[in-house]
C-alpha positions in Angstrom: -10.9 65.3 -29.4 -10.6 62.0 -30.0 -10.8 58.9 -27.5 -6.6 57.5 -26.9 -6.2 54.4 -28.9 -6.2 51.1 -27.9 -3.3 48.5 -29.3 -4.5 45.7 -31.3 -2.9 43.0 -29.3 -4.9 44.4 -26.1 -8.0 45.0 -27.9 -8.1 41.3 -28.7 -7.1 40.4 -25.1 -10.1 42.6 -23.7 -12.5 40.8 -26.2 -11.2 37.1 -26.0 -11.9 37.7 -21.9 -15.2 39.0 -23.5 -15.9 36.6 -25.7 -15.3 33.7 -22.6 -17.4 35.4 -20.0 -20.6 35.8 -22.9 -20.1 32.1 -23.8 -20.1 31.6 -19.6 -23.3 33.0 -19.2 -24.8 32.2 -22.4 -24.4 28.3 -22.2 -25.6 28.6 -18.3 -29.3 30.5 -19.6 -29.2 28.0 -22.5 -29.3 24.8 -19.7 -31.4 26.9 -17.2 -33.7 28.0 -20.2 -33.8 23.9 -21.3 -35.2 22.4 -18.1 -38.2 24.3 -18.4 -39.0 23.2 -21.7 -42.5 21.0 -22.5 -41.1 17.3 -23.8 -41.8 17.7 -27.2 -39.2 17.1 -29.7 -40.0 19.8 -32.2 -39.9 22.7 -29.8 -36.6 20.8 -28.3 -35.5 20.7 -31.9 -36.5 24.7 -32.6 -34.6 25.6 -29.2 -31.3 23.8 -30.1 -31.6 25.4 -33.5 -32.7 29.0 -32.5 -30.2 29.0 -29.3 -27.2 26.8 -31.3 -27.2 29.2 -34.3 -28.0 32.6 -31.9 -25.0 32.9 -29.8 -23.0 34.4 -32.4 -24.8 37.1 -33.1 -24.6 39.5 -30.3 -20.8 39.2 -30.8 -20.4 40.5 -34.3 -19.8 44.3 -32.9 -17.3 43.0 -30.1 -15.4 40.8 -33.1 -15.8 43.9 -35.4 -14.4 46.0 -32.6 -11.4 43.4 -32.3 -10.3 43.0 -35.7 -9.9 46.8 -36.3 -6.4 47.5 -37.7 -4.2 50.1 -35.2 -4.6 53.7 -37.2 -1.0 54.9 -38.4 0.3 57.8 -37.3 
């Protein structure tokens, strides 16, 4: 028994509302995480490359998810 399939046009919906809330919280840790930093410009510089470059990969499977093409009957 399979699980009822979901349109396209709402699977992208559900994820774009997804994708918004992630970013939400994800840029609020990022500035919470920053004020807490030692001043020192190379671990400044490692955290805006590490946390700049790292936000998109925890949403591969959700983008993944969205882009699947609706199964034809």
């Amino acid at each position: 028994m399979s699980a009822p399939l979901i349109p396209a046009r709402l699977r992208k919906l559900i994820g774009s509302i997804g994708i918004l809330v992630f970013l939400a919280a994800y840029v609020w840790a990022f500035t919470s995480l920053y004020d807490r930093l030692p001043q020192n410009r190379f671990i400044h510089l490692a955290y805006f490359v590490v946390f700049g470059l790292g936000w998109g990969l925890p949403l591969i499977p959700l983008l993944s998810w969205m882009g699947k093409a609706d199964k034809r009957l």
